[in-house]
N, C-alpha and C positions, 0 to 999 in steps of 0.2 A: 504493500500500500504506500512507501514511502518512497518506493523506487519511481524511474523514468516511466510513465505513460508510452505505450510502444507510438510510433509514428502510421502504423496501420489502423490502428484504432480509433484514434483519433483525426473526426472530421473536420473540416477548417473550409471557412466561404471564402472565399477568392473571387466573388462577381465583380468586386468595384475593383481586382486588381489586376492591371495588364500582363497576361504570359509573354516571355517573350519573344512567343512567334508574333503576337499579335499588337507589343509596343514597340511604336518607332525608333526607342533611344533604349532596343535592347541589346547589350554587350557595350554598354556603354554609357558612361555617369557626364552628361551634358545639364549647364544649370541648374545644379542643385537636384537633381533628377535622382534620388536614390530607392533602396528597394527596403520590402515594409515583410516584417517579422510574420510566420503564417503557424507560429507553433506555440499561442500562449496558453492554449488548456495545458499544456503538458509543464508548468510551471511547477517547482515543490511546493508539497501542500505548507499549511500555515505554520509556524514555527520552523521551518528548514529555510535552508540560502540557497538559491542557484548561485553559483560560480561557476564565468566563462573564462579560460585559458586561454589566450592563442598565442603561438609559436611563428614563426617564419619559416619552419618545414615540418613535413608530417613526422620526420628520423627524431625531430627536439622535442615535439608533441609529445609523443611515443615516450621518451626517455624523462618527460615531467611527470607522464601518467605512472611510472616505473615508479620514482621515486617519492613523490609524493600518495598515492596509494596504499590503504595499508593494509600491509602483508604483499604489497605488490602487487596486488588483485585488480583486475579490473577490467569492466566490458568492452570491444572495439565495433562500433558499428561504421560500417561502409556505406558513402557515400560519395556527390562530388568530392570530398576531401574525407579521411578517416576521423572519427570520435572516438577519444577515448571515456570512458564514464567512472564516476564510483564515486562512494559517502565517505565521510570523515567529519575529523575536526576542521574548523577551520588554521588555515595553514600558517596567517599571520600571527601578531603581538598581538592579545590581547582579545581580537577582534576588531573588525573594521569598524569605524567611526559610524552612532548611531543604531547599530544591532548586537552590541555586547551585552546578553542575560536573557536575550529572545530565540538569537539563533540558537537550537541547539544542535542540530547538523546542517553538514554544507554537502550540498550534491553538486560536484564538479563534473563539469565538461571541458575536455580540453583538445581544442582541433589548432590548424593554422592555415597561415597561408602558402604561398607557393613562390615567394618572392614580392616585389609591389604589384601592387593592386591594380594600379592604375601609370597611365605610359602619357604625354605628351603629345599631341602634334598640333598641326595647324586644321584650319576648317577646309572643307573642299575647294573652296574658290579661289584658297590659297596656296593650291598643290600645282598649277598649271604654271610651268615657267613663263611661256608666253605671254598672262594675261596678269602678270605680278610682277613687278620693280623687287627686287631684293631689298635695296633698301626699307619699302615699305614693311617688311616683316618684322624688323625690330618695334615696330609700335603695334603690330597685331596681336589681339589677344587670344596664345594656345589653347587647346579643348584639351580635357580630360579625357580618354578611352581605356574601356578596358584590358588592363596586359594580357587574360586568359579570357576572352567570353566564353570559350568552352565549356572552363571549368565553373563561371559565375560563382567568384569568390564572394564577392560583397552582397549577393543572395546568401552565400552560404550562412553567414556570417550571420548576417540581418536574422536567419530563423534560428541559431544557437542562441544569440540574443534576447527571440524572446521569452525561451526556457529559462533565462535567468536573470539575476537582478543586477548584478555587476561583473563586473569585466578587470582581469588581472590581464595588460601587455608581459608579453613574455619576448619579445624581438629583440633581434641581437644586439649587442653592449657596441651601438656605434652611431651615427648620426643616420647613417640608411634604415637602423633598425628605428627607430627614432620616429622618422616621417613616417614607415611602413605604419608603426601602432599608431598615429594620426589619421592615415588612413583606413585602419579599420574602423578607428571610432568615430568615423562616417556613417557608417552601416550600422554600428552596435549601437549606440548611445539610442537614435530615436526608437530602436527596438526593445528596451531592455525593460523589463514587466517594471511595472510599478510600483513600489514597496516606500510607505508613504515615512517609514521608519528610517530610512537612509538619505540622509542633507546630502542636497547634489545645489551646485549657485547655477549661475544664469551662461550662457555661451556668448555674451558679448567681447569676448578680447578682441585680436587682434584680426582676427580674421574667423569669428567662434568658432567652432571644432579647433581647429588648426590654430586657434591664438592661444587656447584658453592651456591653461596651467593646471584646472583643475582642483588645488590644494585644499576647496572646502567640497569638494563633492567624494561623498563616499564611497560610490561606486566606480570611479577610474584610480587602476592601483599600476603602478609599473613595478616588471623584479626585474632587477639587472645582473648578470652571469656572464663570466665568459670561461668556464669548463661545466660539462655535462657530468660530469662526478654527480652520482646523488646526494652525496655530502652537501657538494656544493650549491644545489636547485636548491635542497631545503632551505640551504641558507641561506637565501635570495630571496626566496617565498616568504621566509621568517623577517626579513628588513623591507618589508615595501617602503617604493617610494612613488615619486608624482612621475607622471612626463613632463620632457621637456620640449615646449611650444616652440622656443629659439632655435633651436638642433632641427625642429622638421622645419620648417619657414626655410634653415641656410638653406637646405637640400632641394626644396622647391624651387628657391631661386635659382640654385647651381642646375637645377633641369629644366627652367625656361631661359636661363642665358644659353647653356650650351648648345639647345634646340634653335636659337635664332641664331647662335653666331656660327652652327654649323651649318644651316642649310641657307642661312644668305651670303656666307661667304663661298659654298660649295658652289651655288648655281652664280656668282658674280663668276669665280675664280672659272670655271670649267667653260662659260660663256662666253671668256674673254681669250682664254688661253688653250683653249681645244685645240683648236687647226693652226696654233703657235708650235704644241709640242707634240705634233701627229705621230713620233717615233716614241713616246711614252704612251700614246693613247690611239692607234692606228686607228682607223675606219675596218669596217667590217663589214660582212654581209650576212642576213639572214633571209632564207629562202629564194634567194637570190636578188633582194632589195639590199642596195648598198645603206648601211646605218654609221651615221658619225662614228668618233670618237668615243671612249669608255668618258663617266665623268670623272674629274678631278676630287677628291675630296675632301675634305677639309674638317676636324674637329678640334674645339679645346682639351679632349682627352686623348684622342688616337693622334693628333699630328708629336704631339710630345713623344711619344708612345713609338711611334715611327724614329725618330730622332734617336731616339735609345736604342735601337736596332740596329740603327745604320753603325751609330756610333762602335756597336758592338761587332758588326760583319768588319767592318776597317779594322779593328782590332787584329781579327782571324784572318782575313788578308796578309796583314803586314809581320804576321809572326815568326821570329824569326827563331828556327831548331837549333836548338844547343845539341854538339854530339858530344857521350856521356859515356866512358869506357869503365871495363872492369874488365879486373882478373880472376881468370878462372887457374888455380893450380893444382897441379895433380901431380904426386910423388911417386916416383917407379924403386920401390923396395925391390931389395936382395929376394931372388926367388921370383919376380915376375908379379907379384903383386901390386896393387896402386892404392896411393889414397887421396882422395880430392878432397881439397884444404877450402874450407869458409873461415871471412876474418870475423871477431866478432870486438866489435869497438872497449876500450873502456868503461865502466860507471863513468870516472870523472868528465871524460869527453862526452857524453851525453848528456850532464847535467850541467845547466845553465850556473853560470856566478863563477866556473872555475877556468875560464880560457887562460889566466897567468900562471895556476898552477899548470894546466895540459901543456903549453906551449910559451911556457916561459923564456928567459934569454939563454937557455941551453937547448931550445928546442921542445920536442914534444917528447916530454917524458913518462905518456903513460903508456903502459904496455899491452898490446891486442895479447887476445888467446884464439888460436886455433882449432876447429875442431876438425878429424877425418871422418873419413870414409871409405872403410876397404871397401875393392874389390878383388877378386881374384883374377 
């Protein structure tokens, strides 16, 4: 009775909400367009916590459900992306702010994502070089799309959401993993059941979701880790902290600069410079229609990137072989026998600090030893 509600059993109206064969901006989050929770009967009954997990791959998922789980027990249901499930205590200090003496289990779900959520580009009337100035692209404003519409993470996400009440970011210890949990709490937040017992403030920052800090709302917790040790999870689980709003905003920015300064410097540069360097970028044919040049291209990450390569190939070019002799000796004993001699250096000449003892003003006075090897 206390367990998950199975997902077959439970019926859910979906009239007023568009599938998406049938919405126009499906596999993809254009204005504010996102997708709405379809799983809230299956919420824990009164006195229980939902707790959502989410990881940045199913492999960390996987190994938060391991660790956290107790006895290591726990359900995996398959879906776009795998659920891990199971009850306990709650994992933090004390209890999360506002349900400390009510909760008295937490029923955890812990899924993730599959890398970011959501990709950059321009809008359609933006993609035709001919009918676009490059320049203009720096004042255009990028669209959001979805990285996987495949797999429709931020659906997935949205219906884990609304089995529960709050949301622990588990994304990785870096400013990518940073904007990724920004990104899910797109999806999560307007999804997450209602529990009038948990202070959550308002989303007005900087930009709400993506501004907001969080630090009075109870139900956004981030753990920070960087080893999968169980040891280690616990202890991350056991120090929550807030996210940080600053860290996903850089990353944002660093993904709408490098969006416009690569593709309107690629189509300025390849525009101008094609039929300049036709032996770097020949004409060619397909199906027997001649087609320009390859394009030129140009990024703030990969031309650096390139630059290190070359740096590296000149390297291996220009290296020049040392020839490196040894002797092999081999002693012809009384009787026809042989023995092949290996030198075997010093101690002192192998350990650092004593080169004036080894080869002081009389030379090197320490002594190799020999070993053989008959043969007959």
């Amino acid at each position: 009775a206390l367990g998950w509600r199975s997902r077959e059993a439970t019926t859910v109206s979906t009239a007023s909400m568009p599938t998406p064969a049938a919405s126009s901006s499906a596999g993809r989050r254009i204005n504010g367009e996102l997708p709405r929770g379809r799983f809230q009967s299956e919420v824990p009954p009164e006195g229980h916590l939902g707790v959502l997990l989410v990881a940045e791959k199913p492999a960390i998922a996987q190994a938060l459900a391991t660790a956290l789980a107790p006895g290591g027990r726990f359900s995996k249901e398959k879906g776009r992306l795998p659920v891990f499930s199971f009850t306990g205590p709650w994992v933090g200090q004390g209890g999360p702010q506002g349900c400390a003496g009510w909760a008295k289990k937490c029923h955890y779900r812990v899924t993730s994502t599959i890398g970011h959520m959501y990709s950059l580009d321009f809008p359609l009337s933006l993609r035709n070089w001919g009918r676009c100035d490059p320049e203009d692209l720096f004042d255009a404003t990028p669209q959001q799309f979805e990285s996987n519409p495949d797999v429709q993470v931020p659906q997935h996400l949205a219906d884990e959401a609304s089995r529960c009440h709050l949301v622990i970011l588990c994304l990785d210890c870096d400013r990518e993993g940073e904007a990724i949990g920004y990104e899910c709490l797109d999806a999560v937040l307007p999804n997450l059941y209602a529990e009038p017992r948990l202070s959550h403030g308002s989303t007005d920052g900087l930009g709400g979701v993506r501004g907001n800090d969080f630090k009075t709302d109870a139900r956004v917790w981030r753990a920070r880790f960087s080893s999968l040790a169980p040891s280690d999870l616990r202890a991350a689980l056991a120090a929550l902290t807030k996210p940080d709003p600053l860290q996903a905003l850089s990353v944002d920015a660093r993904a709408e600069i490098d969006l416009k300064v690569g593709i309107s410097l690629t189509r300025l540069i390849t525009s101008h410079l094609r039929d300049e360097v036709a032996d770097l970028a020949p004409a060619h044919e397909v199906d027997g229609e001649k087609k320009r040049g390859a394009m030129i291209s140009y990024g703030p990450c990969q031309t650096p990137t390139l630059g290190f390569c070359l740096d590296r190939w000149d390297m291996l070019q220009n290296f020049h072989k040392d020839v490196l002799q040894t002797l092999d000796v081999t002693l012809q004993l009384p009787g026809g026998a042989e023995i092949s001699l290996e030198w075997e250096p010093p101690a002192n000449l192998l350990s650092s600090g004593h080169e004036e003892s080894t080869f002081g003003k009389g030379g090197a006075k320490g002594k190799g030893k020999s070993k053989g090897k008959r043969s007959s």
